[in-house]
PDB file of N, CA, C and O in Angstrom:
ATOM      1  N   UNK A   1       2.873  -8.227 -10.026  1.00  0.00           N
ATOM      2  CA  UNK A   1       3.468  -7.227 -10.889  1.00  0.00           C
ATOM      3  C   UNK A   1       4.606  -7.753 -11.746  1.00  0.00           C
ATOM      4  O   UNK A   1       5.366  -7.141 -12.496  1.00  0.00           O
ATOM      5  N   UNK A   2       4.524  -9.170 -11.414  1.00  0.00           N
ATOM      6  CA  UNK A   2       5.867  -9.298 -12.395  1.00  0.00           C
ATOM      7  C   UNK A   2       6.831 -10.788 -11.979  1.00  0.00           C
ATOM      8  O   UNK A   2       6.540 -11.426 -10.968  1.00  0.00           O
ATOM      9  N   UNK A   3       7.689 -11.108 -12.661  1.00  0.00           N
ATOM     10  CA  UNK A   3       9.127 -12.295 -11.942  1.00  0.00           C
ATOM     11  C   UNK A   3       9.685 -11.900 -11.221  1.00  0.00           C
ATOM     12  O   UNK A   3      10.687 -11.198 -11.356  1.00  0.00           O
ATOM     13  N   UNK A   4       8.874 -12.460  -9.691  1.00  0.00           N
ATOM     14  CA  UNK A   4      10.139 -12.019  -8.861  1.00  0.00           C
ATOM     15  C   UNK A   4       9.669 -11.047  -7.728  1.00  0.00           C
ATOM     16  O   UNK A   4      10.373 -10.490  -6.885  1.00  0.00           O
ATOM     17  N   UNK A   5       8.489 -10.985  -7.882  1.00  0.00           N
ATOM     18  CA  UNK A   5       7.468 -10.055  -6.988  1.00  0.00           C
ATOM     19  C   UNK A   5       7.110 -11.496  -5.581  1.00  0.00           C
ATOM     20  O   UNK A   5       7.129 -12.692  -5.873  1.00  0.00           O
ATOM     21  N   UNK A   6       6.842 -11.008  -4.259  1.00  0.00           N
ATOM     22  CA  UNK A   6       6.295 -11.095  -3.415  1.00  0.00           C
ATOM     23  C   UNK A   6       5.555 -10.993  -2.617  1.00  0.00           C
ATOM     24  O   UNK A   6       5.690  -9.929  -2.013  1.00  0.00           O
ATOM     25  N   UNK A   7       4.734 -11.632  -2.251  1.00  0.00           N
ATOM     26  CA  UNK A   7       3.313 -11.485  -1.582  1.00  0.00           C
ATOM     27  C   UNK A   7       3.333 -11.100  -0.509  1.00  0.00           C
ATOM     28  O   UNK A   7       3.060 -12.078   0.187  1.00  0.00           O
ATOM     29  N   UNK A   8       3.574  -9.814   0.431  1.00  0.00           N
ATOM     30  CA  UNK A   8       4.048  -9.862   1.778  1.00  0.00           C
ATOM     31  C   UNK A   8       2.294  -9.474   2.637  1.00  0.00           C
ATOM     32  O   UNK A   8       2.216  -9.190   3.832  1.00  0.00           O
ATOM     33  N   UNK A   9       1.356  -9.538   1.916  1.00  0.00           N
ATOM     34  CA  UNK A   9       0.103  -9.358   2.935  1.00  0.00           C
ATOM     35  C   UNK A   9      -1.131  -9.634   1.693  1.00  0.00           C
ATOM     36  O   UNK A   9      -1.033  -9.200   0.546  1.00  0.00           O
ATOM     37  N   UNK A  10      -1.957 -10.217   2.064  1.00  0.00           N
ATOM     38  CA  UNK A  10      -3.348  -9.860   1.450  1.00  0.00           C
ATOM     39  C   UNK A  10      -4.252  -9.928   2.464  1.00  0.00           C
ATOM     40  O   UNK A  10      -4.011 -10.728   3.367  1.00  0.00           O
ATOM     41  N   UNK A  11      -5.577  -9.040   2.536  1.00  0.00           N
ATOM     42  CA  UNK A  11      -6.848  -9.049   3.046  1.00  0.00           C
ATOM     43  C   UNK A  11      -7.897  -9.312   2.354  1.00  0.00           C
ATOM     44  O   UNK A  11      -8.096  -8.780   1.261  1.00  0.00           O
ATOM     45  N   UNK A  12      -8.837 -10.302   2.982  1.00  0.00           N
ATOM     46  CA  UNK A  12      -9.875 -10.648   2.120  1.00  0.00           C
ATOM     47  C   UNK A  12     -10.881 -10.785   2.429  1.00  0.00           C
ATOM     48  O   UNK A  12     -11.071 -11.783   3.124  1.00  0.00           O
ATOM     49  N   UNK A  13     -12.162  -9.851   2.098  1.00  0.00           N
ATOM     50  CA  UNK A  13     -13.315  -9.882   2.125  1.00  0.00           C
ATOM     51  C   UNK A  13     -14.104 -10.380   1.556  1.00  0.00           C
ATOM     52  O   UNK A  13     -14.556  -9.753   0.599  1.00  0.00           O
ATOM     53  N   UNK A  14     -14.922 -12.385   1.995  1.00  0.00           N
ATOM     54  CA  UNK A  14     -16.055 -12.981   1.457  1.00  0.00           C
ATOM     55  C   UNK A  14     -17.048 -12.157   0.985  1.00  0.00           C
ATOM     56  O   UNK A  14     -16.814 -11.129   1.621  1.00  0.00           O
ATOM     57  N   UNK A  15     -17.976 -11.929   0.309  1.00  0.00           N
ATOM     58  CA  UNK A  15     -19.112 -11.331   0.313  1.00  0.00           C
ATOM     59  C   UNK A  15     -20.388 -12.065  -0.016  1.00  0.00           C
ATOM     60  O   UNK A  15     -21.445 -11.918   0.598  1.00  0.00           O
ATOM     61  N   UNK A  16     -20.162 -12.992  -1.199  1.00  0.00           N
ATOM     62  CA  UNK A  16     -20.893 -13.713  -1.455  1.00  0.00           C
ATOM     63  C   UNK A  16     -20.751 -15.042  -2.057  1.00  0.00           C
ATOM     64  O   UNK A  16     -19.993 -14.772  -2.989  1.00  0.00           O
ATOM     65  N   UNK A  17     -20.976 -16.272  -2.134  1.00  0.00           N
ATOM     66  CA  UNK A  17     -20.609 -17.193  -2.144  1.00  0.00           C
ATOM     67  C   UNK A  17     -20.561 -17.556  -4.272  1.00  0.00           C
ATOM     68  O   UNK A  17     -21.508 -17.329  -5.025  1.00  0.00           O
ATOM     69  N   UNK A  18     -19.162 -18.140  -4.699  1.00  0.00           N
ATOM     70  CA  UNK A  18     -19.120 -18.888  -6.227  1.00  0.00           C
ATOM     71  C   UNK A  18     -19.728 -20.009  -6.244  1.00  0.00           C
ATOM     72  O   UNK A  18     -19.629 -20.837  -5.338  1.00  0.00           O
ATOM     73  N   UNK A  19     -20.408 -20.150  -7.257  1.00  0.00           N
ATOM     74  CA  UNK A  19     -21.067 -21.358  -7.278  1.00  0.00           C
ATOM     75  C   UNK A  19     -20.747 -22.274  -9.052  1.00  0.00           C
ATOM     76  O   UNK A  19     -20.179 -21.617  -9.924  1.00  0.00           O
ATOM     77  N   UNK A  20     -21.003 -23.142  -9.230  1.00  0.00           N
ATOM     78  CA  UNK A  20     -20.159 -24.169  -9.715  1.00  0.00           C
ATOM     79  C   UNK A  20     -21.236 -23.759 -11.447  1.00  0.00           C
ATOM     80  O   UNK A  20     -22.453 -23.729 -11.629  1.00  0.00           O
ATOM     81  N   UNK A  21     -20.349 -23.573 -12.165  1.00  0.00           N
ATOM     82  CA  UNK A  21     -20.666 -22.832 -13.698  1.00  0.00           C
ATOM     83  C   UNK A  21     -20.687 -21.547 -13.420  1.00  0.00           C
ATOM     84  O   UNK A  21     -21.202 -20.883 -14.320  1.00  0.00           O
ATOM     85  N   UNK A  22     -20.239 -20.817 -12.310  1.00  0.00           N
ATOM     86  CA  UNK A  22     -20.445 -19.223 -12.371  1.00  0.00           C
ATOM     87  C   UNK A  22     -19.003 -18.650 -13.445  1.00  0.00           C
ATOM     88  O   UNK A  22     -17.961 -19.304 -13.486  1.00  0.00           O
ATOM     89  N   UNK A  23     -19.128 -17.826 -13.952  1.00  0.00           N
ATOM     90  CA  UNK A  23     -18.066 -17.013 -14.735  1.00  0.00           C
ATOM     91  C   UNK A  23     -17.013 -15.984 -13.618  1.00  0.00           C
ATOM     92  O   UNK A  23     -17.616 -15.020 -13.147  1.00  0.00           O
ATOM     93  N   UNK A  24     -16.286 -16.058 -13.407  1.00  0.00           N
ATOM     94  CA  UNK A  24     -15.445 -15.345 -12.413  1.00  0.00           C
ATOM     95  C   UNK A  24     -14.935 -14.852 -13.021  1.00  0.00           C
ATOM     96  O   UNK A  24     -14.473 -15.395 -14.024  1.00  0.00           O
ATOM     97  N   UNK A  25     -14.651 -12.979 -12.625  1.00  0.00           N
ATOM     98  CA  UNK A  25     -13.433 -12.391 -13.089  1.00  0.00           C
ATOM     99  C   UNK A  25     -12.590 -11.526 -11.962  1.00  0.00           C
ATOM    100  O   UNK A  25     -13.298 -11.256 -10.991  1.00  0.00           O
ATOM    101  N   UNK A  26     -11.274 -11.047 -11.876  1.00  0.00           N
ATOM    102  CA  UNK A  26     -10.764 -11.016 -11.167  1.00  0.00           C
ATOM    103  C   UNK A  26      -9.997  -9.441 -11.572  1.00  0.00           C
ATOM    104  O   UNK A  26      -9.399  -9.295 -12.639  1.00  0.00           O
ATOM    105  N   UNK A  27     -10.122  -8.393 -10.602  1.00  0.00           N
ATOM    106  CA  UNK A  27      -9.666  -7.271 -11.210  1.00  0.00           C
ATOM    107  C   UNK A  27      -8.843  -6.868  -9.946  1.00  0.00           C
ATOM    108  O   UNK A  27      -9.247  -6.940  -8.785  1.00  0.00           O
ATOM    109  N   UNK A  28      -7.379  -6.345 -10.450  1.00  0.00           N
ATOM    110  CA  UNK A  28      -6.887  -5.712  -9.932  1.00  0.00           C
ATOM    111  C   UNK A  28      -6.190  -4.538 -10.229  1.00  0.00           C
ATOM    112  O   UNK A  28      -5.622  -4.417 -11.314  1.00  0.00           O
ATOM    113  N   UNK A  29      -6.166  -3.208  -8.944  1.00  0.00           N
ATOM    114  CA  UNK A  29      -5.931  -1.695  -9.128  1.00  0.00           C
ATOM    115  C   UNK A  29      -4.633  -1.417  -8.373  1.00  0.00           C
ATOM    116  O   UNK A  29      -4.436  -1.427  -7.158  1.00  0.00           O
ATOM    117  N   UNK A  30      -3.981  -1.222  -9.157  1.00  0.00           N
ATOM    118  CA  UNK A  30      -2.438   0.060  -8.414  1.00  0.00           C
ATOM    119  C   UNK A  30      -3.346   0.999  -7.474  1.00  0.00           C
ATOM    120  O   UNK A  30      -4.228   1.742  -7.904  1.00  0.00           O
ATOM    121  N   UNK A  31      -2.994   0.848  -6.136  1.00  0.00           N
ATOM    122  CA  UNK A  31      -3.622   1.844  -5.275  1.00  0.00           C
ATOM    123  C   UNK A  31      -1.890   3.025  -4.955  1.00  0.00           C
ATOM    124  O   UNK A  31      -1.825   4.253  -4.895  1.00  0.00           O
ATOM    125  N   UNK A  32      -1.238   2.421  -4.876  1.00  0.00           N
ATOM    126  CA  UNK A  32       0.008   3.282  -4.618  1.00  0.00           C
ATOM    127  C   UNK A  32       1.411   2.122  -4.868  1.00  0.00           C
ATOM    128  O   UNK A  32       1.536   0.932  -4.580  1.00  0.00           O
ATOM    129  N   UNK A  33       2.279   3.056  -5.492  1.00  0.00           N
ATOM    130  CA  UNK A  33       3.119   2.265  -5.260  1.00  0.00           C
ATOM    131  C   UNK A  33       4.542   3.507  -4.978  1.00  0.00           C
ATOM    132  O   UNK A  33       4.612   4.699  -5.277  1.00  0.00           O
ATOM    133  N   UNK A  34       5.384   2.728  -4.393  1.00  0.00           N
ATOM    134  CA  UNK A  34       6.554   3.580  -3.305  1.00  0.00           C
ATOM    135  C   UNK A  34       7.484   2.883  -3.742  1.00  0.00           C
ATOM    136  O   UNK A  34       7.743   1.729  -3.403  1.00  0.00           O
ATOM    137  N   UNK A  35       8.141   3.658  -4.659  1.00  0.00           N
ATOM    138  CA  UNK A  35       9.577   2.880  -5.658  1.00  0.00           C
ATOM    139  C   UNK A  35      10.499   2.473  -4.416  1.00  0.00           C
ATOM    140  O   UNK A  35      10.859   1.327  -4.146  1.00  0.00           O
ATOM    141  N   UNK A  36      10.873   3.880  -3.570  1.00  0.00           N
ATOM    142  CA  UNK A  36      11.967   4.094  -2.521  1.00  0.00           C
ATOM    143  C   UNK A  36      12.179   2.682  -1.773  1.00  0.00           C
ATOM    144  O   UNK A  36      13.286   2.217  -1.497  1.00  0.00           O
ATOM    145  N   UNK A  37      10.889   2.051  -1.478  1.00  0.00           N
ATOM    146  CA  UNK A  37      11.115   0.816  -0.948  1.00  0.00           C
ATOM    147  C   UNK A  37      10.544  -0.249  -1.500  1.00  0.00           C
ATOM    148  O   UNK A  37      10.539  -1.323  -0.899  1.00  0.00           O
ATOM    149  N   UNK A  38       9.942  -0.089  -2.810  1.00  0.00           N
ATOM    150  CA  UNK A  38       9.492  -1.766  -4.156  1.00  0.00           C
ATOM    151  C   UNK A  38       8.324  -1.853  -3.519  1.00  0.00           C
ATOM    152  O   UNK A  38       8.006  -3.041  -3.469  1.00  0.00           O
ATOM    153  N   UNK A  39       7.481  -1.124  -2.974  1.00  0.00           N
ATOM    154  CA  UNK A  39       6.346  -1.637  -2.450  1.00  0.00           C
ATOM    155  C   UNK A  39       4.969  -1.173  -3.290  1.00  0.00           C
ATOM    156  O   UNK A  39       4.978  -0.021  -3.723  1.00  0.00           O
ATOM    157  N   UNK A  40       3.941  -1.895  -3.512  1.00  0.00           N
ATOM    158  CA  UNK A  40       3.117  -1.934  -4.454  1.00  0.00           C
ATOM    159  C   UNK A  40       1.577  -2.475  -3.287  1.00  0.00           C
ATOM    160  O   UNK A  40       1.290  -3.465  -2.615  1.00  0.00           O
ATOM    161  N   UNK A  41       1.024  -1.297  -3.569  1.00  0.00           N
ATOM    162  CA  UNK A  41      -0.558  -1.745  -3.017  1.00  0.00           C
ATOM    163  C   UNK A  41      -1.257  -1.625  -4.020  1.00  0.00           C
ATOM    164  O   UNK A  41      -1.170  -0.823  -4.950  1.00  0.00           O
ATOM    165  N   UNK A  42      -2.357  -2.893  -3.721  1.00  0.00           N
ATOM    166  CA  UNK A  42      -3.246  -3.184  -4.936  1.00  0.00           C
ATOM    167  C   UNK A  42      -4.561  -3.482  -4.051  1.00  0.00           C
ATOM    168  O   UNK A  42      -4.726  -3.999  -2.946  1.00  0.00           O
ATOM    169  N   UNK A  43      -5.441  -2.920  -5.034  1.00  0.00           N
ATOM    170  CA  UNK A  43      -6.967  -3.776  -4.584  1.00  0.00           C
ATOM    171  C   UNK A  43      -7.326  -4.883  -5.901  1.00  0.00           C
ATOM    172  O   UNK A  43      -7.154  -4.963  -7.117  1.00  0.00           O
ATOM    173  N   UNK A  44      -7.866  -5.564  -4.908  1.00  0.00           N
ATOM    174  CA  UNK A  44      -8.421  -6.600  -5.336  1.00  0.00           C
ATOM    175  C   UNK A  44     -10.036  -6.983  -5.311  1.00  0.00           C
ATOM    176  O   UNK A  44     -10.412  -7.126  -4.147  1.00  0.00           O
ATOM    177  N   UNK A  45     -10.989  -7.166  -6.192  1.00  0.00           N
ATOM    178  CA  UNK A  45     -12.394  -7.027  -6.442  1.00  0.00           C
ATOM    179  C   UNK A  45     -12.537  -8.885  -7.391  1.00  0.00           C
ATOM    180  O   UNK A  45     -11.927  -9.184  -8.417  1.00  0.00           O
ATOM    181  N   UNK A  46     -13.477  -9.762  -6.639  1.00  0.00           N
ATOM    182  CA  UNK A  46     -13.968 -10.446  -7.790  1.00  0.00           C
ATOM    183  C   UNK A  46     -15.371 -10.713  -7.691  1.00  0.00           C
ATOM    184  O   UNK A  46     -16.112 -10.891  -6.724  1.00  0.00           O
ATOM    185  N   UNK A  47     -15.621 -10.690  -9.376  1.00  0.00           N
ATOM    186  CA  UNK A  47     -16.955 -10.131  -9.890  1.00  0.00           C
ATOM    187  C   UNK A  47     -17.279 -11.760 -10.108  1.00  0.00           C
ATOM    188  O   UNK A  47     -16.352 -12.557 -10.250  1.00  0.00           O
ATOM    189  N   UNK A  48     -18.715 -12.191 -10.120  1.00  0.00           N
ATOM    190  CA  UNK A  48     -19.449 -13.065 -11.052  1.00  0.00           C
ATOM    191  C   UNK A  48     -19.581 -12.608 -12.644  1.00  0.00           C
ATOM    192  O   UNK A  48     -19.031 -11.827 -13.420  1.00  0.00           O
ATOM    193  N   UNK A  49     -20.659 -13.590 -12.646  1.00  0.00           N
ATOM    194  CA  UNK A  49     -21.148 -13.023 -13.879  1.00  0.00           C
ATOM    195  C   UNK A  49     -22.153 -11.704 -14.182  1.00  0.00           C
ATOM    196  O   UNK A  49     -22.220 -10.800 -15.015  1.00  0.00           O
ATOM    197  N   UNK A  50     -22.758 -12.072 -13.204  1.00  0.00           N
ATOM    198  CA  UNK A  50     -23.393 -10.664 -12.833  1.00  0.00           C
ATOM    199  C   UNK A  50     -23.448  -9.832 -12.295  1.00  0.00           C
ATOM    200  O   UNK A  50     -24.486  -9.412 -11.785  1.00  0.00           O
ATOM    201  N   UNK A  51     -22.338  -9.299 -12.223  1.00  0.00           N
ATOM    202  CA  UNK A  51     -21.212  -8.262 -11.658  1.00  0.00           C
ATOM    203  C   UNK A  51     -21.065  -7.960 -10.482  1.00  0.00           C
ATOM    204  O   UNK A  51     -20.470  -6.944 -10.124  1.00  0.00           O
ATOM    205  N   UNK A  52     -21.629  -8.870  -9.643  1.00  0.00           N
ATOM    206  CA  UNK A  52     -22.061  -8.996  -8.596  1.00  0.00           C
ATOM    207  C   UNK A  52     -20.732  -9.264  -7.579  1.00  0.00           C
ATOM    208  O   UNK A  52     -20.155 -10.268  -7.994  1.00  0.00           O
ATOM    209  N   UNK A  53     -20.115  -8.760  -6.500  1.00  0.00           N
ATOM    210  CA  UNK A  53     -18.847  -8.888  -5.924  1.00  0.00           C
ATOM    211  C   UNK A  53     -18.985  -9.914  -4.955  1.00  0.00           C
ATOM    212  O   UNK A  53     -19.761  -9.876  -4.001  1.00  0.00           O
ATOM    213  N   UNK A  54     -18.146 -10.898  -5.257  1.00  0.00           N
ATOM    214  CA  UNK A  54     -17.808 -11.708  -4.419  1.00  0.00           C
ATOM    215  C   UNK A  54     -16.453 -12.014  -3.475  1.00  0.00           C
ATOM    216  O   UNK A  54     -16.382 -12.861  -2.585  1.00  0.00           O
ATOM    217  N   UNK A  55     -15.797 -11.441  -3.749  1.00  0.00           N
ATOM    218  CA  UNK A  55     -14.677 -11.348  -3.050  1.00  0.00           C
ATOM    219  C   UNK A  55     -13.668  -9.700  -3.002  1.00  0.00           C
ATOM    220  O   UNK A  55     -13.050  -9.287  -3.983  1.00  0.00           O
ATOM    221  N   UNK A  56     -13.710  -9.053  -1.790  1.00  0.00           N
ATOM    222  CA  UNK A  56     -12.703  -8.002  -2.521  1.00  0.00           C
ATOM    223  C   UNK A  56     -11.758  -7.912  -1.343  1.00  0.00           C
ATOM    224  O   UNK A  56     -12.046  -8.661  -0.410  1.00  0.00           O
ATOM    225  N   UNK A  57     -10.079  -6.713  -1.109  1.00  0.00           N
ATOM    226  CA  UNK A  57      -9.205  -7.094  -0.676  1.00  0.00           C
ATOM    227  C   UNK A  57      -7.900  -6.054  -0.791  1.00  0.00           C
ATOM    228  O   UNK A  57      -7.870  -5.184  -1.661  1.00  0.00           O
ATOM    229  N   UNK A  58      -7.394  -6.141  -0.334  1.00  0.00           N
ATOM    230  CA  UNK A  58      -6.296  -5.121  -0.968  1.00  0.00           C
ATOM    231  C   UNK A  58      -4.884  -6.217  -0.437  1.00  0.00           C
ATOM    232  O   UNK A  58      -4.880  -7.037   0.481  1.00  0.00           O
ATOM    233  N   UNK A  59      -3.715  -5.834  -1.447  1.00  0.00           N
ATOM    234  CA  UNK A  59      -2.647  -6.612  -1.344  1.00  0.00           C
ATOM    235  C   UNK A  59      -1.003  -5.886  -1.585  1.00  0.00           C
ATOM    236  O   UNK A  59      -0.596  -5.307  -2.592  1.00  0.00           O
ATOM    237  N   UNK A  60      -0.410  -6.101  -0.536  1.00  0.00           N
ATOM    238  CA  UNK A  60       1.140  -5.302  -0.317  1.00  0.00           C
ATOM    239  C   UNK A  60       2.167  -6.082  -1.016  1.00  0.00           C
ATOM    240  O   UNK A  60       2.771  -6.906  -0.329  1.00  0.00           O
ATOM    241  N   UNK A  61       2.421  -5.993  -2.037  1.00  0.00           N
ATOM    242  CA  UNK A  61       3.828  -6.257  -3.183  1.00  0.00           C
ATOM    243  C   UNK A  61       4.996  -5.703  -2.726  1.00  0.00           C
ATOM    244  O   UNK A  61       5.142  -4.556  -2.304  1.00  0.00           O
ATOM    245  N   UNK A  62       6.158  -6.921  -2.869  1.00  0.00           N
ATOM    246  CA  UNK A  62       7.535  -6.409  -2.692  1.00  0.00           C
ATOM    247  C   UNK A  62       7.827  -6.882  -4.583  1.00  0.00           C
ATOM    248  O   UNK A  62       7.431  -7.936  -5.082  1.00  0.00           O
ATOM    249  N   UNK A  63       8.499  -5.922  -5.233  1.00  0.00           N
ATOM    250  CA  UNK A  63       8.586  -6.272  -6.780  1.00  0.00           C
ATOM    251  C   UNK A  63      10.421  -6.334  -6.777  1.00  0.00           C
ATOM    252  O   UNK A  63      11.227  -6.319  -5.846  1.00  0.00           O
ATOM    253  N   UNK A  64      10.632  -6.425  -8.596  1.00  0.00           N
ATOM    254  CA  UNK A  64      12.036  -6.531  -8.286  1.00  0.00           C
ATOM    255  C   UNK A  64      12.117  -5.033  -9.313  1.00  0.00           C
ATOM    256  O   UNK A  64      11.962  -4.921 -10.529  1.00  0.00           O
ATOM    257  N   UNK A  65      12.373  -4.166  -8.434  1.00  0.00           N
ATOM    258  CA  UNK A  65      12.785  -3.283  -9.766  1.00  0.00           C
ATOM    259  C   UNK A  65      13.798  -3.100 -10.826  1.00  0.00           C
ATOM    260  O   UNK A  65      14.045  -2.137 -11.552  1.00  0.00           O
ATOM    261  N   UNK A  66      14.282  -4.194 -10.731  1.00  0.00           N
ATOM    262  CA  UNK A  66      15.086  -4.136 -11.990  1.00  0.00           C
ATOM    263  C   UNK A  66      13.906  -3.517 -13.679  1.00  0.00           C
ATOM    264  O   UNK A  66      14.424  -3.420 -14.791  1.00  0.00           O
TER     265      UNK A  66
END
C-alpha cells in the first residue's frame, strides 16, 4: 500500500504450476482495512495467460498512515 508498509502475514495457495514464457499477472483486492490500528487485508490471485489461477492468498498490512 505504499513507503513504509509491512508485511506482517501472507497465505498462499499453489494451484497450478508457471511455466517458462507464461504471461503472469498479479491482482490484488482491499478486503478490509481498520484505520484504528493501520491494518490492511488484501487478497491476492495470480492469473496466467489464460486466466487460469495459479497462485491465490490473502495478506495482513501494517501501513504508515501518515
Amino acid at each position: 500500500p505504499g513507503p513504509g508498509s509491512i508485511y506482517l502475514n501472507q497465505t498462499l495457495k499453489f494451484k497450478s504450476p508457471a511455466f517458462i514464457g507464461d504471461t503472469i499477472t498479479a491482482e490484488v483486492e482491499v478486503l478490509n482495512v481498520k484505520p484504528e490500528k493501520a491494518l490492511i487485508r488484501m487478497s491476492t490471485i495470480v492469473r496466467n495467460q489464460n486466466n487460469e489461477i495459479l497462485l491465490e492468498g490473502e495478506a495482513l498490512v501494517l501501513y504508515d498512515p501518515v
